[in-house]
C-alpha positions in Angstrom: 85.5 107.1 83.3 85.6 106.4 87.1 88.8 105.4 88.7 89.3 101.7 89.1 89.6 101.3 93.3 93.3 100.4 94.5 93.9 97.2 95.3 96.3 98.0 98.4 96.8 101.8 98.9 99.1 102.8 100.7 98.2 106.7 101.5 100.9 109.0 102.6 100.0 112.9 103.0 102.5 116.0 102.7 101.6 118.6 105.0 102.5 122.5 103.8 105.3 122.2 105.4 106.5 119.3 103.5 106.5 116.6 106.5 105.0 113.4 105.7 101.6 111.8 107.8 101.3 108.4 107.6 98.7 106.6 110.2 98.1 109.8 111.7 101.7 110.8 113.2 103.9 113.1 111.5 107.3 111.5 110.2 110.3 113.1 108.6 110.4 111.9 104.4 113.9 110.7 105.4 112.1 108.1 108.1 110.1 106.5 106.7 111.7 103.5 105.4 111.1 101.2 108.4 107.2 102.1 108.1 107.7 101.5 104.1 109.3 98.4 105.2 106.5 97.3 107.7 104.4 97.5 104.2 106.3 95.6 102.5 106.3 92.8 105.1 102.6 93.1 105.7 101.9 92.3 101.8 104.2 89.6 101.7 102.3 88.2 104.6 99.1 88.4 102.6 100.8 86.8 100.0 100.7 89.8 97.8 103.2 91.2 96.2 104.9 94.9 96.1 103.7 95.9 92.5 100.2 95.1 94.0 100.6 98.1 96.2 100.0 102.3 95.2 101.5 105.0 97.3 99.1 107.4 97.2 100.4 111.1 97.9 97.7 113.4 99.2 99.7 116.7 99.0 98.3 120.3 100.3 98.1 122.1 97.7 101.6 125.1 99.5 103.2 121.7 99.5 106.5 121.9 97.5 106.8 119.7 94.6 110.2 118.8 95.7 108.8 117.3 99.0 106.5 115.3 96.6 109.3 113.9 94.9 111.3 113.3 97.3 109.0 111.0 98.9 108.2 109.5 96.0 112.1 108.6 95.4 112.3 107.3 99.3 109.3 104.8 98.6 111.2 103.7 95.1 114.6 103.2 97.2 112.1 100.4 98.9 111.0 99.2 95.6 107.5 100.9 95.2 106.5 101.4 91.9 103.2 102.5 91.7 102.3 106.0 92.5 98.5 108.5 92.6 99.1 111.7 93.4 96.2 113.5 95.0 95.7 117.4 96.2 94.5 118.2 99.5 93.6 121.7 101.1 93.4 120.2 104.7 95.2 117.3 106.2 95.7 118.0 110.0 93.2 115.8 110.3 93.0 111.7 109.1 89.5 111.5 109.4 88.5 111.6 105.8 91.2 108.4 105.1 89.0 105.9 104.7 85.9 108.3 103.1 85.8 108.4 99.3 86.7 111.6 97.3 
């Protein structure tokens, strides 16, 4: 069966050499709580609530899987929850973001 859309991803993408890309600039794993935070403010403001959101990892495929998971534990420290893990060749660019897989 298809995949059910997200109601509020939030997509985060690992480069190969493990540094996270989230709204096209390139952040250490280890800073980015204050844009998890701006999140978590900006569902609130909605009136939505965190464990409406997925953090969706697009990972290239030479990333390590210890990068994976330590991003994953930095958005839990937060209090994300809700996790889709995706593969991706080439993410040097955001232009396929919003395009559907």
């Amino acid at each position: 069966p298809a995949e059910q859309p997200l109601d509020h991803p939030i997509i985060i993408h690992l480069a190969e050499d493990g540094e996270a890309i989230y709204s096209g600039q390139k952040i250490p794993i280890g800073g980015m709580g204050p844009y998890l935070q701006k999140e978590i403010r900006g569902l609130e403001f909605t009136g939505d609530g965190i464990e409406s959101a997925t953090i969706v990892i697009r990972a290239h495929r030479h990333c390590q899987a210890g990068r994976v998971q330590e991003l994953i534990e930095k958005c839990q420290e937060v209090g994300f929850e809700n996790f889709a893990l995706r593969a991706q060749e080439n993410i040097e660019t955001a232009k396929y973001l919003t395009q559907p897989e």
